[in-house]
C-alpha positions in Angstrom: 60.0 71.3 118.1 57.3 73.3 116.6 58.6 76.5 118.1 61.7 75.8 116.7 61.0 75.5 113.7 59.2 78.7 113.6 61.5 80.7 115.2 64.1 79.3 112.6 61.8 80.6 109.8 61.2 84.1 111.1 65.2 84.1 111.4 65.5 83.0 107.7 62.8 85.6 106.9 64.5 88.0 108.2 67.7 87.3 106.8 65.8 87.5 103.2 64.0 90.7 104.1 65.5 92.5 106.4 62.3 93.2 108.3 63.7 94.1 111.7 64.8 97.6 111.2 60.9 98.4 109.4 59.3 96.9 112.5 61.6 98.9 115.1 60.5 101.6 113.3 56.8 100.9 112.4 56.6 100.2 116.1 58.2 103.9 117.3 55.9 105.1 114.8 52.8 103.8 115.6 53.1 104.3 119.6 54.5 107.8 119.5 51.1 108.9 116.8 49.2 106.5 119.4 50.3 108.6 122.8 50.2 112.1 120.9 46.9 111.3 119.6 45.5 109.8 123.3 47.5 113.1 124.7 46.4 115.4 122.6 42.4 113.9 122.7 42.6 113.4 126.8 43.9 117.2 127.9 41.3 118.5 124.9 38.5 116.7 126.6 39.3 117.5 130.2 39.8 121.3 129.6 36.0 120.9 127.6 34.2 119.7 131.1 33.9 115.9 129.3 33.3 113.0 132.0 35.5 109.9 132.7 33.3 107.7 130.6 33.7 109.7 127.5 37.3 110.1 127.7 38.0 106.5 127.9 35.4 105.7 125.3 36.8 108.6 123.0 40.3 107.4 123.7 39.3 104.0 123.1 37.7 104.2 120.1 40.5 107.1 118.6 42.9 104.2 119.4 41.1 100.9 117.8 40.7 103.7 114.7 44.0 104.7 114.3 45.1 100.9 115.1 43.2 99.8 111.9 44.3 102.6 110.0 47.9 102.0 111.2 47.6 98.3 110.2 46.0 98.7 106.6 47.8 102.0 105.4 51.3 99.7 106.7 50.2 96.4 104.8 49.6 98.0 101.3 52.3 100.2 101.7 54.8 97.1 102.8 52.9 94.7 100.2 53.8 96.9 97.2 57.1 97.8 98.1 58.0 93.9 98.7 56.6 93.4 95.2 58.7 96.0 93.5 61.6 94.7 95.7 60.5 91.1 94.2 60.7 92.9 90.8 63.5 94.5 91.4 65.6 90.9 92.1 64.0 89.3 89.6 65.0 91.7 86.7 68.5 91.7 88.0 68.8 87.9 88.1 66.9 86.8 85.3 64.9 84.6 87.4 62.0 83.8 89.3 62.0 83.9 93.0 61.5 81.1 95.2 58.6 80.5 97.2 60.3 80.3 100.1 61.0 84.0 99.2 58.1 85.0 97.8 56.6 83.6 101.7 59.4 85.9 103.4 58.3 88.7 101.8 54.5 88.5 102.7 55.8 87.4 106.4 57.6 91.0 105.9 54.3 92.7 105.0 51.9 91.2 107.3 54.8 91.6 110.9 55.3 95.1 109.6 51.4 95.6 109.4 50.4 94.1 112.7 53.2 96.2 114.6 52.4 99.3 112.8 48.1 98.4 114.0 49.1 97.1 117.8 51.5 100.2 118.8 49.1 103.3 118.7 46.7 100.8 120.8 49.0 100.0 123.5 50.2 103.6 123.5 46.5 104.4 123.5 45.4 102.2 126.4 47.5 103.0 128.7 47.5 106.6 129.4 43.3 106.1 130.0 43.9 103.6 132.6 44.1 106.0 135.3 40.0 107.2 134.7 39.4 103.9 135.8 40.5 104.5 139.1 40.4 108.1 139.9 38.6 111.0 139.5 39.1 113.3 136.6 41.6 115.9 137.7 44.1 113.2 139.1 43.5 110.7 136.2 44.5 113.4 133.6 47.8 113.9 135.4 48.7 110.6 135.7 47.3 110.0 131.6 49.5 113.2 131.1 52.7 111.5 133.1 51.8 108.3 131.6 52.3 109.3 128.1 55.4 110.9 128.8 56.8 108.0 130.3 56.1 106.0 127.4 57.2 109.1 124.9 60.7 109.0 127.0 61.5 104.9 127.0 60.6 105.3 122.8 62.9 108.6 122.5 65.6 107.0 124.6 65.4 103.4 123.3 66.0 105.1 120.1 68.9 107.5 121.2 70.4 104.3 122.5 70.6 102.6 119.5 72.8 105.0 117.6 74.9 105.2 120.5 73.3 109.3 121.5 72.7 110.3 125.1 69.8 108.3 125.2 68.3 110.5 127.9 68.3 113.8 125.5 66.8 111.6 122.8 64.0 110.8 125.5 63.5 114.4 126.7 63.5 115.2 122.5 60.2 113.1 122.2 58.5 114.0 126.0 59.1 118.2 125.0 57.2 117.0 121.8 54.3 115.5 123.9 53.8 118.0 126.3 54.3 120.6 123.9 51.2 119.3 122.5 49.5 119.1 125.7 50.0 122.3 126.5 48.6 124.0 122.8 46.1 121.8 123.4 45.4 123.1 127.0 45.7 126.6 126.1 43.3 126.9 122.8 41.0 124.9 125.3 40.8 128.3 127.4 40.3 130.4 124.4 
């Protein structure tokens, strides 16, 4: 009953805000900055000689950073915007808002922070996985893979959506990724 009766009030939220559509794209956002940034910090560190252990603590730490980062930066900028939104409503109706609002809209700002500070950690855990298990060299390629797996589902989930070949939408955001990786790889040979 209890689940219910949440679920029913993240549905009415939503119908108030409109919050879906800002947490699809805080989401992309946040996991595509998240795999770039792991990317981009895992080929630099492997073409510099580093070990295992400081790539995944490196990576770890870059992630948890740009997670809170993510997170804060998202809620401030979600909580003002709601307010002037609040504003906004209120000017045009001559009224008050209802709490029941007034809740939605801080439901709004706080789902749109938490996706915006968990995306860049999943998409920053998961390419360092492989240094658990292997040795440098392979681990890099399968971080390397890894990230462009993730960078396609985003890019293609995305093409799909506004009804594009979802698979040119995908290759769109894995060319940006390993474009990256290879800059990255090459100013680490000169």
């Amino acid at each position: 009953m209890v689940l219910r009766t949440w679920r029913q009030k993240v549905k009415d939220y939503n119908e108030i805000t409109n919050v879906w559509p800002i947490v699809r794209r805080y989401f992309v956002i946040g996991a595509f900055d998240g795999a770039l940034t792991i990317l981009g910090l895992v080929v630099g560190a492997f073409v510099a000689g580093a070990t295992a252990f400081l790539i995944v603590a490196a990576s770890l730490s870059a992630g948890i950073g740009l997670s809170v980062s993510s997170a804060v930066g998202a809620y401030e900028a979600e909580r003002v915007e709601k307010k002037l939104d609040q504003w906004t409503i209120e000017r045009a109706m001559l009224v008050r808002m209802s709490e029941e609002h007034r809740e939605a809209y801080r439901f709004a700002a706080i789902l749109s922070a938490f996706v915006h500070g968990i995306a860049p950690l999943i998409a920053a855990i998961l390419p360092v996985l492989p240094f658990l298990y292997f040795e440098i060299g392979p681990a890099t390629v399968f971080a390397i893979l890894i990230a462009a797996v993730m960078l396609f589902i985003m890019g293609s989930y995305l093409g799909a959506l506004v009804h594009e070949r979802f698979y040119l939408t995908g290759l769109r955001f894995v060319a940006a990724g390993l474009g990256t990786a290879l800059l990255l790889w090459i100013l680490g040979f000169v």
